[in-house]
C-alpha atoms as a printed R data frame, in Angstrom:
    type eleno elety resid chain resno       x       y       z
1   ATOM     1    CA   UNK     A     1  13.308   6.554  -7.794
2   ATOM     2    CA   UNK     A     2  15.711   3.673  -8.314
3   ATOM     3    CA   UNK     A     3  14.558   0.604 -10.203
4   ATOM     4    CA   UNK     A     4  16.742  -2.223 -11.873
5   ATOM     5    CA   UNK     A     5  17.018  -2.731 -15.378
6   ATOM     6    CA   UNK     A     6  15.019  -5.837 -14.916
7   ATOM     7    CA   UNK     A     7  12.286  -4.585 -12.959
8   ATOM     8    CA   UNK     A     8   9.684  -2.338 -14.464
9   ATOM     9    CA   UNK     A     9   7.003  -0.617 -12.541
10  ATOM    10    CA   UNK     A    10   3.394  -2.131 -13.178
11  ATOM    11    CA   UNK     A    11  -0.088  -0.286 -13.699
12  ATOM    12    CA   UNK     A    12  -1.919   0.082  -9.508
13  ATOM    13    CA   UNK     A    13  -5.306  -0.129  -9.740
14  ATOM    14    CA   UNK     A    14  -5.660   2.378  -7.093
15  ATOM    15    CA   UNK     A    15  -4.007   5.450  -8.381
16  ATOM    16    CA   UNK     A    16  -7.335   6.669 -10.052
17  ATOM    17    CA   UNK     A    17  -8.375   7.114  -6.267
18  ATOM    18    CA   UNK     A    18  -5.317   7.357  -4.608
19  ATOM    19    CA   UNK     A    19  -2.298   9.714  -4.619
20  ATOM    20    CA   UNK     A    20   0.403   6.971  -4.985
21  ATOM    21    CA   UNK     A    21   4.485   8.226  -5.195
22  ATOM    22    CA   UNK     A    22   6.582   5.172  -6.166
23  ATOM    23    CA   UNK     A    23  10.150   6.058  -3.968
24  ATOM    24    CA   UNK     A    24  12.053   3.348  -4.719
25  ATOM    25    CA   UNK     A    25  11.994  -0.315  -6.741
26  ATOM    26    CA   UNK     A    26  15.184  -2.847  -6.492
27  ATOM    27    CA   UNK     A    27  15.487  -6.659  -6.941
28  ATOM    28    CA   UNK     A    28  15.199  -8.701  -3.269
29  ATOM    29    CA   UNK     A    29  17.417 -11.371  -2.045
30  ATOM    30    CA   UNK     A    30  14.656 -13.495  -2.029
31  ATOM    31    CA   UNK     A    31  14.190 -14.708  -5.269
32  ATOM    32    CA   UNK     A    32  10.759 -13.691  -7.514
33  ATOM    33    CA   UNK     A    33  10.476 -11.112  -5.152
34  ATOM    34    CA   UNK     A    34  11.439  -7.044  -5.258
35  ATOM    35    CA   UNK     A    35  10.893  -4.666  -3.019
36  ATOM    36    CA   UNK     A    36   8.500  -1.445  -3.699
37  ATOM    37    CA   UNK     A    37   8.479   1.682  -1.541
38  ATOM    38    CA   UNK     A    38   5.271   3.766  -2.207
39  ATOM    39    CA   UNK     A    39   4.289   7.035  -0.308
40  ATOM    40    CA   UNK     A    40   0.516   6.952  -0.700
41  ATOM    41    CA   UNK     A    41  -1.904  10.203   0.099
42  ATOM    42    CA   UNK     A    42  -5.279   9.705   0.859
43  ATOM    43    CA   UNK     A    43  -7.744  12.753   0.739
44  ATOM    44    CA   UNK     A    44 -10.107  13.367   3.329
45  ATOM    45    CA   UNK     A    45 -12.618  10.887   3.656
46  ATOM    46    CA   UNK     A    46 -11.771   8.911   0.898
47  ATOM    47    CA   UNK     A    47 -11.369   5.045   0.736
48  ATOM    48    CA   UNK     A    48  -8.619   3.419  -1.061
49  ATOM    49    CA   UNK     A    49 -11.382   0.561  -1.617
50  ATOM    50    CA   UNK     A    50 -10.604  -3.158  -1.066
51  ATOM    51    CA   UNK     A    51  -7.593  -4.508  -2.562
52  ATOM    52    CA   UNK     A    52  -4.940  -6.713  -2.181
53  ATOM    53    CA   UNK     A    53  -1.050  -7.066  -2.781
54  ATOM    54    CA   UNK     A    54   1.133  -9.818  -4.215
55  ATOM    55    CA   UNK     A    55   2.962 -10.059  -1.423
56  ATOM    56    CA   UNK     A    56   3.454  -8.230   2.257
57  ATOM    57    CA   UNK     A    57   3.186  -5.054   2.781
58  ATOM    58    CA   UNK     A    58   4.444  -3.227   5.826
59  ATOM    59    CA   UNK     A    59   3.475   0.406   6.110
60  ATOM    60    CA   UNK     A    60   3.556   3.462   8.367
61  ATOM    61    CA   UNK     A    61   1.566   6.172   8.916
62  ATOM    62    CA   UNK     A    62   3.475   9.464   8.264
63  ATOM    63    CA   UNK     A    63   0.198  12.215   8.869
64  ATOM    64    CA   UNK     A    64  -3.222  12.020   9.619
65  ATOM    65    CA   UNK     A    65  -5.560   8.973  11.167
66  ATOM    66    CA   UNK     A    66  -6.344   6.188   9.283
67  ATOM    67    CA   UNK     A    67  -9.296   3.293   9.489
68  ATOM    68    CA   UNK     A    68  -7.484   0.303   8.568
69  ATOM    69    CA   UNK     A    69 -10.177  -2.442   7.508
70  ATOM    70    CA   UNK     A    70  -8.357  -6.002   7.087
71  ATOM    71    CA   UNK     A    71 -10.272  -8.794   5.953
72  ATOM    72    CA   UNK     A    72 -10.483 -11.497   9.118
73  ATOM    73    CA   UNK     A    73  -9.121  -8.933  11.740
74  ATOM    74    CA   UNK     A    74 -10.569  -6.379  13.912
75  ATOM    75    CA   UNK     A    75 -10.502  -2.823  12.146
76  ATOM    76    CA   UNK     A    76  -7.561  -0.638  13.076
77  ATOM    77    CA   UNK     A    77  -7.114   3.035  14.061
78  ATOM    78    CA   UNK     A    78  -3.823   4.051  13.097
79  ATOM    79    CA   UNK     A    79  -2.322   7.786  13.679
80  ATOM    80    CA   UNK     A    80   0.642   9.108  12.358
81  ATOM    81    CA   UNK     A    81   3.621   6.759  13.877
82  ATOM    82    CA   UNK     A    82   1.726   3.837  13.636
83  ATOM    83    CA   UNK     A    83   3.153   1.013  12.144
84  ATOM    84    CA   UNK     A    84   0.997  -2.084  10.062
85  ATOM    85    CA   UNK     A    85   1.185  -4.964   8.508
86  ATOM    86    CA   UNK     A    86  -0.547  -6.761   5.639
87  ATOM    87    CA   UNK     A    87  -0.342 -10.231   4.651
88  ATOM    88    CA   UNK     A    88  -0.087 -11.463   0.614
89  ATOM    89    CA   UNK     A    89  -3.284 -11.249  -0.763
90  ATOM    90    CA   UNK     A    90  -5.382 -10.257   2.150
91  ATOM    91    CA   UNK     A    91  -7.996  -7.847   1.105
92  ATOM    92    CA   UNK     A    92  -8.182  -4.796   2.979
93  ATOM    93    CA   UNK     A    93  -9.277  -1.028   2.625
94  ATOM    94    CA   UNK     A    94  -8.271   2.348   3.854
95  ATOM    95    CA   UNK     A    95 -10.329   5.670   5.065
96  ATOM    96    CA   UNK     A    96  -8.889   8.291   5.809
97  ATOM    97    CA   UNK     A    97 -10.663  10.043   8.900
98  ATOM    98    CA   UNK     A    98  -9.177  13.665   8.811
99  ATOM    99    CA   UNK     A    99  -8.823  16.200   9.498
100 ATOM   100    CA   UNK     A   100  -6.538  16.830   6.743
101 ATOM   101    CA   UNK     A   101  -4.918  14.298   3.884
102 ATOM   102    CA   UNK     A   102  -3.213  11.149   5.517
103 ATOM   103    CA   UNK     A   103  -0.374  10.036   4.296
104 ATOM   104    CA   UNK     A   104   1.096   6.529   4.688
105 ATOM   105    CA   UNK     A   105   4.532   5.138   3.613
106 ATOM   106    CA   UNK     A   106   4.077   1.522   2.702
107 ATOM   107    CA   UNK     A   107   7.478  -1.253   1.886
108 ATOM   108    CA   UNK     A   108   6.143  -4.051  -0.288
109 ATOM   109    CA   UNK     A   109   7.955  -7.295  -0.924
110 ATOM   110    CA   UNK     A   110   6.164  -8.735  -4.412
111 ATOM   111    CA   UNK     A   111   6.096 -10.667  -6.942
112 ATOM   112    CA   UNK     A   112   7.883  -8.368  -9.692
113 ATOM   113    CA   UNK     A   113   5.172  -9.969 -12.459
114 ATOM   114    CA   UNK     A   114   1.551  -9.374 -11.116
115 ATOM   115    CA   UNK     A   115   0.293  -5.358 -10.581
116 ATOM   116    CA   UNK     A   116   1.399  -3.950  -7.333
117 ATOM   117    CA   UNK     A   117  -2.064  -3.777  -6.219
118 ATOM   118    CA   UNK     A   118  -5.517  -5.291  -7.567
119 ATOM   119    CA   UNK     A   119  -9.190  -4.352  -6.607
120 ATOM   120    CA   UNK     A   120 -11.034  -6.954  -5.036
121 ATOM   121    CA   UNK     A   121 -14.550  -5.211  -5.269
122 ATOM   122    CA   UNK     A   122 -15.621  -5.898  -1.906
């Protein structure tokens, strides 16, 4: 994992559900921003529950099929090689349909001072 002497990982509300691997953490060019790479494994039928990011995020589905719920869109079927994309602060929540663990690859581009991700209880 790389990470920046300025930029410390904070607490995600959503690895007491969720398998979540940090890869990688560096500074952006944009300013207030860094980048997060985070392999995430989600068991069989289990829901990440709704959530939301400080900023994008732009993932990929590596194995399995995921529901994608996204608040104020149409929900989403994605299978492994399907790409997605989140907007800041949009709640959203995925299943994972089976038949074994899905596992999704996720870039985030954040705001380095709030918690990678927060549940929204919805």
């Amino acid at each position: 994992m790389s990470t920046g002497a300025s930029i410390t990982p904070t607490p995600d509300a959503l690895t007491a559900r969720l398998k979540r691997t940090e890869v990688q953490r560096e500074e952006s060019s944009i300013p207030g921003r860094v980048i997060v790479q985070v392999l995430t494994e989600i068991p069989v039928g289990v829901a990440s529950g709704w959530h939301t990011h400080p900023g994008e995020e732009v993932g990929y589905i590596v194995d399995g099929t995921v529901e994608m719920a996204i608040e104020g869109r149409s929900t989403l079927i994605l299978n492994a090689g399907d790409g997605f994309l989140i907007p800041p602060a949009t709640p959203h929540n995925a299943t994972d349909l089976g038949p074994g663990t899905g596992r999704m690859l996720s870039v985030y581009l954040v705001d380095p001072g709030q918690p990678l991700a927060s549940l929204t209880g919805g």
